[in-house]
C-alpha positions in Angstrom: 108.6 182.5 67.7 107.4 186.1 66.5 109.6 187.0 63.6 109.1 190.7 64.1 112.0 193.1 63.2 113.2 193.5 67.1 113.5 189.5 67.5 114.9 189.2 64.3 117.7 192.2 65.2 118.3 190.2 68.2 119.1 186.4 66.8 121.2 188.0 64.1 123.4 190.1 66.7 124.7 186.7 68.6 127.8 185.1 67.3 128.1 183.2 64.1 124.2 183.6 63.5 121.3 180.9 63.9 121.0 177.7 61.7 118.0 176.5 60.9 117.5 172.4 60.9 115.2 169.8 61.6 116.1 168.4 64.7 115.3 165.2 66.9 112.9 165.4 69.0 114.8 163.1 71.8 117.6 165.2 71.9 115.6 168.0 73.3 115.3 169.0 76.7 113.0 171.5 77.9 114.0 175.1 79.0 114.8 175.5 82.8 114.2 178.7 82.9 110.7 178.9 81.0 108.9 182.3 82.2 105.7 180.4 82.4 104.6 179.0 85.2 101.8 177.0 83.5 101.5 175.5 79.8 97.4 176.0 79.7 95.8 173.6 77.5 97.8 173.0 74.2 94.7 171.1 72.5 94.1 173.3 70.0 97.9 173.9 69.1 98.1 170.1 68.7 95.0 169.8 66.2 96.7 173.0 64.7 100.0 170.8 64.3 98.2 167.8 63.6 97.0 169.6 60.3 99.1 172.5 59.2 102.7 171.5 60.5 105.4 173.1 63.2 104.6 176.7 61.1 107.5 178.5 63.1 110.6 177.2 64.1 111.3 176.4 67.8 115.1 177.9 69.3 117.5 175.9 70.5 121.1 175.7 72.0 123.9 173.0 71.0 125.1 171.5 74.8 127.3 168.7 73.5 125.3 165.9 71.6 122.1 167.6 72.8 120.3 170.6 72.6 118.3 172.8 75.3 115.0 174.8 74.4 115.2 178.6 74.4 111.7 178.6 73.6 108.9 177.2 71.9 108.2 175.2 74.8 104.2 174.8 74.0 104.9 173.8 70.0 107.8 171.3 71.5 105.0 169.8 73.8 102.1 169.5 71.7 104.7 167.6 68.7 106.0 165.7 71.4 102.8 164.6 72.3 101.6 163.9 69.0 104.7 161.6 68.6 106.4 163.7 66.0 110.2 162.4 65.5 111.6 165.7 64.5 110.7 169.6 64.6 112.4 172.5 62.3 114.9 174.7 64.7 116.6 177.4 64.9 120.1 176.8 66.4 122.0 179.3 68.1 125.7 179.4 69.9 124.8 181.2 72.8 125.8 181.2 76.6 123.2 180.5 79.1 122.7 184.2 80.2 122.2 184.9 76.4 120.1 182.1 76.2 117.7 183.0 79.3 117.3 186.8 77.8 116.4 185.3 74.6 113.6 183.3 76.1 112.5 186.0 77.8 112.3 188.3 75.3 110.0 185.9 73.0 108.1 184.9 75.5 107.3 188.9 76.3 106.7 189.3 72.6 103.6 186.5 72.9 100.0 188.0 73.8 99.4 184.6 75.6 101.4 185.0 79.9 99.5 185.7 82.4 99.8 189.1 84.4 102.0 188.0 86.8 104.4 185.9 84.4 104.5 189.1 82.0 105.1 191.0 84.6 108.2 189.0 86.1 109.7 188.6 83.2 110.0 192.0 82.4 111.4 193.2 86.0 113.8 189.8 85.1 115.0 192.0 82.2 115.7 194.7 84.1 117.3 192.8 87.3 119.1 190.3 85.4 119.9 192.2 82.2 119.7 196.0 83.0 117.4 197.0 80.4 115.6 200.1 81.0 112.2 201.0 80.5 112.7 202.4 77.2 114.9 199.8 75.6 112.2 196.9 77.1 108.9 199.1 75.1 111.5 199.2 71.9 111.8 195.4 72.2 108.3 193.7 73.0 106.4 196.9 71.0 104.5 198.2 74.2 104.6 202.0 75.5 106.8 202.9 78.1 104.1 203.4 80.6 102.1 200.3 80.3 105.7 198.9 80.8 105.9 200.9 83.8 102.2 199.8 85.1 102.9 196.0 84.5 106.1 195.5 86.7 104.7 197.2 89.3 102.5 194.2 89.3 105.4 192.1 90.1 105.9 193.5 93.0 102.5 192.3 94.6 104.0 189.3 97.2 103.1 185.3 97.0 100.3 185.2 99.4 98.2 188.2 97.8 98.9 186.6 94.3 97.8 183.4 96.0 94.0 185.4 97.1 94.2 187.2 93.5 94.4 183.5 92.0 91.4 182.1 94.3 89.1 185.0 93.5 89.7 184.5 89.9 91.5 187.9 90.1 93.5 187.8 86.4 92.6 191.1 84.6 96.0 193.4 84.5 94.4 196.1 84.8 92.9 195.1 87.9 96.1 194.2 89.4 97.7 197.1 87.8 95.9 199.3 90.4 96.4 196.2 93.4 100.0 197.1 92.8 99.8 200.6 93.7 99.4 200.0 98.0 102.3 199.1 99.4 100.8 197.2 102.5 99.7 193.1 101.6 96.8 193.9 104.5 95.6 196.7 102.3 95.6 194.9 99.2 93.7 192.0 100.5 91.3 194.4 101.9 90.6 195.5 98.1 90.9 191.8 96.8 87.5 191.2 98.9 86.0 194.5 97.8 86.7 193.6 94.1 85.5 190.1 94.6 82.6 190.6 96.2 81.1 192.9 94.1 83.1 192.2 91.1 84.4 195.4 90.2 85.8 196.9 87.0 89.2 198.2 86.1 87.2 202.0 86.5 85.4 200.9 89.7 88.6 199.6 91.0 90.6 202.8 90.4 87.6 204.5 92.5 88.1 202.5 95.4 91.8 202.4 95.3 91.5 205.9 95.5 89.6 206.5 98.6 91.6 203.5 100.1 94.5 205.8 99.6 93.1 209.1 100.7 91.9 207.1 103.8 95.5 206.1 104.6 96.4 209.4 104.2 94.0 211.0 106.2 93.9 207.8 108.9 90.3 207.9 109.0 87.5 205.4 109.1 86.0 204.3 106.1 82.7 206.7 105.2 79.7 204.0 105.1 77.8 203.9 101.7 73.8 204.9 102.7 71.5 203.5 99.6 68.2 206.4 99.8 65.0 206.1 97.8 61.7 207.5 98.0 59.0 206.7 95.4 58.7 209.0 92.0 55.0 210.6 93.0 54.1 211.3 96.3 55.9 211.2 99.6 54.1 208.8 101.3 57.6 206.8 102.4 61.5 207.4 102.5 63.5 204.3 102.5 67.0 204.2 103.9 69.8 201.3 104.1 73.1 202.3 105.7 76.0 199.6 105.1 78.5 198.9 107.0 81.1 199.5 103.7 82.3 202.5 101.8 80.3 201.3 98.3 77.8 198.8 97.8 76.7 197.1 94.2 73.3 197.0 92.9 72.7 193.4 93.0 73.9 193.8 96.6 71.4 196.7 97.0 69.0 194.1 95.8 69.6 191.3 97.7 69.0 193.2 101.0 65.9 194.7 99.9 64.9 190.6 99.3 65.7 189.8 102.4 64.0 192.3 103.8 61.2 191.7 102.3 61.5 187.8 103.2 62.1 188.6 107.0 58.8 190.7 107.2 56.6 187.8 105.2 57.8 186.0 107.9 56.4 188.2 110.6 
């Protein structure tokens, strides 16, 4: 749990304020409503625990003789699985709408979600809880306009997150300008583009760019033509034409090989 000023604001706002006490470890259940959708490996945590201790509390809600995690669901896991008896919590009387902001809002606070599980659970403070903008970049500590940028990530549907995921597309600022077209087609369109020639955040903004002003203009795509002719002399011209608005220089590459292959072949 970060234990920066906002978060601490925020536990000792709710009524009767936290206790702190070791508690057992069988009468904990895990969170419901966790904002991750996957734990990642918690290897190193354990050998971390295994040697230096729970350093940071995990929170917790009385619900009759047991208790529910808030959060600290990775430091709860990795004790539980070292067979730890006991962990040091922070226990708090709150309701379960209370209880799901306050997960959210630690979990935000972390550098370790995802895009699309940062992303979520900020447009979840802002469906659920009505934050705005502003109050959400007080909170977590990020500028209003990155806060902006990142739920518009959550707006990108299942089945492009789904292509995103299989072309190992995880950067945010990748998917920051994915989340700018409107149209799942178009977005899968520039999923291949970015996979294929594994494109930076700049490159990307490039091509999302002239994917745009081809919408607007509901034009064809202007084909990328690759010229050379040597340094000295004029003795040749060489021109490729693809069928593609950009190509990369290892693709550039590649097709010179193959040219090269098919005419050793001749």
């Amino acid at each position: 749990m970060r234990h920066d000023p906002h978060f601490v604001e925020l536990l000792s706002s709710r009524s009767k304020g936290p206790i702190i006490r070791m508690i057992s470890i069988s009468k904990i259940d895990p969170n419901p409503r966790q904002a991750r959708n996957e734990m990642g490996d918690i290897t190193e945590l354990m050998a971390s625990i295994k040697s230096k201790g729970v350093l940071e509390p995990i929170l917790v809600r009385p619900m009759g003789e047991r208790y529910e995690l808030i959060a600290g669901e990775r430091r709860f896991r990795a004790s539980r699985n070292l067979g730890m008896s006991e962990l040091p919590c922070i226990e708090m009387n709150v309701d379960e709408r209370e209880a799901m902001e306050l997960s959210l809002v630690e979990n935000l606070q972390r550098k370790d979600l995802d895009a699309f599980e940062e992303a979520d659970g900020l447009n979840a403070l802002i469906e659920i809880y009505d934050y705005t903008h502003e109050q959400i970049s007080d909170k977590i500590g990020k500028a209003r306009s990155t806060i902006t940028e990142i739920i518009n990530i959550s707006k990108i549907p299942p089945q492009v997150r789904l292509a995103c995921k299989q072309a190992q597309i995880i950067s945010r600022s990748v998917l920051i300008e994915l989340s700018k077209f409107k149209n799942p087609a178009d977005m899968e369109k520039l999923i291949r583009e970015i996979s294929e020639r594994g494109l930076k955040r700049a490159d990307t903004r490039d091509l999302t760019k002239e994917f745009k002003d081809r919408e607007k203009k509901g034009i064809k795509p202007k084909r990328y033509t690759f010229n050379y002719s040597p340094a000295e002399g004029d003795k040749y011209k060489l021109k490729i034409e693809f069928k593609k608005a950009a190509a990369s220089k290892d693709e550039i590459i590649r097709i010179l090989e193959e040219i090269i292959e098919n005419l050793r072949k001749r």
